[in-house]
C-alpha positions as CSV (number, residue, x, y, z in Angstrom):
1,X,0.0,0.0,0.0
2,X,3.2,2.5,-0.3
3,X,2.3,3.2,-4.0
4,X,4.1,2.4,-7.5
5,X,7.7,2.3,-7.4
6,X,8.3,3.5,-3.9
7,X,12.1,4.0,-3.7
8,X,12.5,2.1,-0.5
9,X,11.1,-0.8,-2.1
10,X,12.8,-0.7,-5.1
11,X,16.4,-0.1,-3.0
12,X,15.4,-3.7,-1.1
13,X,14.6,-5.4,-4.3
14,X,17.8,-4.5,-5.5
15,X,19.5,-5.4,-2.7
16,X,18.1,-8.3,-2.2
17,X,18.2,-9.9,-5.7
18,X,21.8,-9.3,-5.4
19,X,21.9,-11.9,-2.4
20,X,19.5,-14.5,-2.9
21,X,16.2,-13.9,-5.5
22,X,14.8,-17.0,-5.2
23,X,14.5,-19.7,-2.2
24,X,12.1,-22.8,-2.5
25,X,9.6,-22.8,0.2
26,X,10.1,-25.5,2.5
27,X,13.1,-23.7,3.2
28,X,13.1,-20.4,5.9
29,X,15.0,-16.9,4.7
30,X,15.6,-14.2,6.7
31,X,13.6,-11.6,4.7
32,X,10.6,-13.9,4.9
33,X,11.0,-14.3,8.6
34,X,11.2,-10.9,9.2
35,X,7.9,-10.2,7.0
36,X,6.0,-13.3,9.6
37,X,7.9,-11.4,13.1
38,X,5.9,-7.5,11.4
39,X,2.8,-9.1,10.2
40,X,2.9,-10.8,14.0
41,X,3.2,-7.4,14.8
42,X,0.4,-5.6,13.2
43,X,-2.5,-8.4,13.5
44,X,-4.0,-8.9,17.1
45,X,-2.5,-11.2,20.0
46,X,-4.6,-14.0,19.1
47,X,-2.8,-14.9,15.5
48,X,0.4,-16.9,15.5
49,X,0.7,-18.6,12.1
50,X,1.4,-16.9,9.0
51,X,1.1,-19.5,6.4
52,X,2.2,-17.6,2.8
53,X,0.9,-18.0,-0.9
54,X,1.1,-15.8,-4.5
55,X,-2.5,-14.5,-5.1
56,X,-5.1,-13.5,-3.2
57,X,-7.4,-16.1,-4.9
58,X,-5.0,-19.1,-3.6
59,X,-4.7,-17.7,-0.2
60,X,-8.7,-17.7,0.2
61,X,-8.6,-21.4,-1.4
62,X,-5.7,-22.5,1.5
63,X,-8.1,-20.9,4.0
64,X,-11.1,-22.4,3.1
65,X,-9.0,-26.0,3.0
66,X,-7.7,-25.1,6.7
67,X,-11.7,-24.4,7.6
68,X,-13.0,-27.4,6.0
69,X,-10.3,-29.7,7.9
70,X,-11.3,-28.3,11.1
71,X,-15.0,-28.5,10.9
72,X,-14.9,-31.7,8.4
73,X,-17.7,-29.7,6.3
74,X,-17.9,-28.8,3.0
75,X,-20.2,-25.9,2.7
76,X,-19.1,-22.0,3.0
77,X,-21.5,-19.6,3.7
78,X,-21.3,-16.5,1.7
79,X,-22.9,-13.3,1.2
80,X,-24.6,-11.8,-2.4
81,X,-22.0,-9.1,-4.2
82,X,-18.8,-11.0,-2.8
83,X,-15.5,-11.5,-4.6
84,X,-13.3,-13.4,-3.4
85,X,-11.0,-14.6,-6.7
86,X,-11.1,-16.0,-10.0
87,X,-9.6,-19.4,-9.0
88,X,-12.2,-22.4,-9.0
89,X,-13.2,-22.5,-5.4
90,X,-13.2,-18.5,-5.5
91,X,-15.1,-18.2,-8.2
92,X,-17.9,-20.3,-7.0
93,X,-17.6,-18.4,-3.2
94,X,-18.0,-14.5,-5.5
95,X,-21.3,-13.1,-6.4
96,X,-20.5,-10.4,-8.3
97,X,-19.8,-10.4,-12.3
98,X,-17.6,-11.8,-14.0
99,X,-16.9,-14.4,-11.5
100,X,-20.0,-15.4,-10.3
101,X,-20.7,-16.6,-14.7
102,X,-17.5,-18.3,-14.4
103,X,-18.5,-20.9,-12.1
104,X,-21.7,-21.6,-14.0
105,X,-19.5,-22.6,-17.0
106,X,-19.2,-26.3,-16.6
107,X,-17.0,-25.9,-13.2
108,X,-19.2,-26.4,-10.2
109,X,-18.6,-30.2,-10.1
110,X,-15.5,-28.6,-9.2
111,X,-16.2,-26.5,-6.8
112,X,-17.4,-26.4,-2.9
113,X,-21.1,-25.2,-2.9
114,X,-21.9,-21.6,-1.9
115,X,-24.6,-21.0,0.4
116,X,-25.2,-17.6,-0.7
117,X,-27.3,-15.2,1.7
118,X,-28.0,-12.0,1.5
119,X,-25.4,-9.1,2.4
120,X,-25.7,-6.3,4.7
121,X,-27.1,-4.0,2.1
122,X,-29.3,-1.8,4.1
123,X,-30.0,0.5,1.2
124,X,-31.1,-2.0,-1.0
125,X,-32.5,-4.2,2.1
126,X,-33.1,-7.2,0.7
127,X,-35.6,-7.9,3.1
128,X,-37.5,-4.3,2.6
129,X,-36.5,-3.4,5.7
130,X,-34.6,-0.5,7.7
131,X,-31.7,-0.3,10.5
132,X,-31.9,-0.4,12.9
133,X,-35.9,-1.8,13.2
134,X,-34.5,-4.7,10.7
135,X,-32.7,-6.0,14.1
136,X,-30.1,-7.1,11.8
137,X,-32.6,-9.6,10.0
138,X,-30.3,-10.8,7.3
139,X,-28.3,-12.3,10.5
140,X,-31.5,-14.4,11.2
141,X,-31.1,-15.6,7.4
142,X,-27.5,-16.7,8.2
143,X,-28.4,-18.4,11.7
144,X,-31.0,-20.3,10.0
145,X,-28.6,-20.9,7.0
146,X,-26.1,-22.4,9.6
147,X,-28.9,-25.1,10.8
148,X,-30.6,-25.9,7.6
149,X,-28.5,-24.7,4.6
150,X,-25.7,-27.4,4.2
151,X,-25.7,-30.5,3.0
152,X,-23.3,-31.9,5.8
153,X,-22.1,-29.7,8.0
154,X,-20.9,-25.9,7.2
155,X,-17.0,-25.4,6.9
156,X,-16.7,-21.8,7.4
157,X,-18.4,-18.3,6.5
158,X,-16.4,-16.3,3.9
159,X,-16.8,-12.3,3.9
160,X,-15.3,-9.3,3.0
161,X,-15.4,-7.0,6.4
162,X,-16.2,-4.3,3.7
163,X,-17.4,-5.5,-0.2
164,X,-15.3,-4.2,-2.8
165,X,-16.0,-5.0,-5.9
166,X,-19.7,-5.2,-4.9
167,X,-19.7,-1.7,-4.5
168,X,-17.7,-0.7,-1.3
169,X,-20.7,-1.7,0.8
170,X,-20.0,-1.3,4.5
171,X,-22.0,-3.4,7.3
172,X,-24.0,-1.7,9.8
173,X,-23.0,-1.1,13.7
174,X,-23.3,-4.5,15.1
175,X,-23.4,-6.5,12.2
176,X,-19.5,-8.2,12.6
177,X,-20.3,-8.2,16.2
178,X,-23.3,-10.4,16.3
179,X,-22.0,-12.4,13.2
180,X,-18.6,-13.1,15.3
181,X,-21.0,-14.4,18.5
182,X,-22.4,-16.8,15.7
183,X,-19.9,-18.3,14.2
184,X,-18.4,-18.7,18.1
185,X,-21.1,-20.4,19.5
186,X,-21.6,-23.3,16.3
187,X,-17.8,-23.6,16.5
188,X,-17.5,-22.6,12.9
189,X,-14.3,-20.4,11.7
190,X,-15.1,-17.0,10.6
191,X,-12.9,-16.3,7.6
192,X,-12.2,-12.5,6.3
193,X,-10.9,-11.9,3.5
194,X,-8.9,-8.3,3.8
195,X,-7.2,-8.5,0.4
196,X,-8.5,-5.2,-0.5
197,X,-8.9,-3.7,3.0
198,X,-6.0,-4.7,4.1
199,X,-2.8,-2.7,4.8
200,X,-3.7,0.5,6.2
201,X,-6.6,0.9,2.8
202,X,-9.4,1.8,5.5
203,X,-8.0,4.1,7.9
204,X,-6.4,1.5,10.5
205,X,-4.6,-1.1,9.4
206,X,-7.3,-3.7,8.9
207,X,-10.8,-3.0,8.8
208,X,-11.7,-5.5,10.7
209,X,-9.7,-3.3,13.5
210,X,-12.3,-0.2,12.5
211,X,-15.2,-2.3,13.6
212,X,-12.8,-4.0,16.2
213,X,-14.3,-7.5,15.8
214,X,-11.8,-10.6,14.1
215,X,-11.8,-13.5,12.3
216,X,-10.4,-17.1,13.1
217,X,-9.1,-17.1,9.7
218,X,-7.7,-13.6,7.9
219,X,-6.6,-13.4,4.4
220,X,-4.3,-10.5,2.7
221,X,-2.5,-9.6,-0.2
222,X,-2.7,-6.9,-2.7
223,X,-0.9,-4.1,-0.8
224,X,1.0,-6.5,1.4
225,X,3.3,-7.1,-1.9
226,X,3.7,-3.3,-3.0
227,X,3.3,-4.9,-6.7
228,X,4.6,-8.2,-6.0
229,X,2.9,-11.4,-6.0
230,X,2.3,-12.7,-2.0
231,X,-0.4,-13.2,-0.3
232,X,-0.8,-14.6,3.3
233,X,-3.1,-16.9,5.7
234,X,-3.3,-15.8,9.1
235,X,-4.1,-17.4,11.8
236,X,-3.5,-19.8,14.8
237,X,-3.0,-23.5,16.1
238,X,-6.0,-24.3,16.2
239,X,-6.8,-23.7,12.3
240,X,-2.8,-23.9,11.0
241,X,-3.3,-27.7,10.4
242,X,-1.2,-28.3,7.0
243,X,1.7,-30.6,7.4
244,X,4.8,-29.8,6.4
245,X,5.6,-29.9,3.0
246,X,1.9,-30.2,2.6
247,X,1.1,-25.8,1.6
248,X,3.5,-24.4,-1.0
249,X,4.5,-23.6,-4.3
250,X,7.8,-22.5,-6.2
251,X,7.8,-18.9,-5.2
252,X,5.5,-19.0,-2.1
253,X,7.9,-17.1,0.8
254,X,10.4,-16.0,-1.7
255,X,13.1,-13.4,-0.3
């Protein structure tokens, strides 16, 4: 998020690429253990896993894997005008154009299935209703979607803390809060995905800091990379369940 060509950066790309400008990812570096010790340092006390990829798209996949091993379900729950990537699983977790025709293109026996419910759109209230006399109704929608939506058992629920590409779409007081008690209580791992809020983009940080409620699982990239392609999963024990050797590709952690 420091903007194209930032002088600093390029100085420690040069630098670096004069060391070492490629290390295969089962293998530590020092630059990428520095990047784990300041993201450690910017995300709240409860994360202590940094687990790193090269798009944001991948990142969300390897979060949604991480959910669906700890919950042994299959099912995300998802909200109208997401976008979370063009990637197969991403694809089919977006509602917003062009991803959202993607997945209806011969891939969803492919994909995990959606359980798409409504966003928190209160100008365009989906259930013709106003804050706060709605008492946060599309929340009953996803409670009830949580008992009776899945076909085995849900695996996570997927959100942007603020919708981007839907239209920058920001969720009412309360909203988080409540949605954070209900994915506590059913023991089901609330995934953000801060790709595009992420990195200082919304005034703190993350956004999920503005509304000061977090996720089990959060998800960055874009301005985490200045340009460059890496993307990270952050989290802790009780999600980081990959084995070694298991998460990776070619250039994931590169210096």
């Amino acid at each position: 998020s420091v903007g194209h060509s930032h002088p600093k950066v390029i100085d420690a790309v040069k630098k670096q690429s004069e060391k070492l400008a490629c290390a295969f990812f089962m293998y530590d570096n020092v630059p990428m253990l520095e990047l784990v010790k300041r993201i450690m340092e910017i995300t709240p006390d409860q994360f202590n896993k940094v687990i790193f990829a090269l798009s944001g798209s991948v990142a969300i996949e390897g979060a949604m894997r991480l959910a669906m091993r700890y919950t042994g379900g299959q099912d995300f729950i998802t909200l109208y005008h997401a976008y979370h990537g063009r990637t197969f699983a991403t694809s089919a977790m977006s509602y917003t154009y062009p991803a959202f025709v993607s997945c209806k293109q011969g891939m969803e026996r492919f994909t995990p299935k959606p359980i798409r419910v409504p966003n928190f759109y209160c100008y365009r209230c989906y259930f013709g209703r106003q804050y706060p006399e709605c008492k946060l109704a599309c929340l009953d929608f996803v409670e009830h979607a949580i008992k009776h939506g899945a076909d085995t058992k849900v695996a996570g629920v997927l959100l942007e803390p603020i919708q981007a590409n839907g239209g920058h779409i920001t969720p009412p007081p309360g909203y988080l809060e409540r949605l954070r008690r209900i994915c506590t209580e059913n023991d089901i791992p609330l995934i953000y995905d801060e790709i595009q809020t992420g990195i200082g983009r919304c005034g703190k940080m993350f956004a999920s800091e503005v509304y000061n409620t977090f996720p089990d699982i959060l998800v960055i990239g874009k301005g985490l990379g200045a340009g460059f392609p890496i993307s990270a999963i952050v989290t802790n024990e009780k999600y980081s369940s990959f084995e070694a050797g298991e998460w990776g590709f070619t250039h994931a952690g590169h210096p």
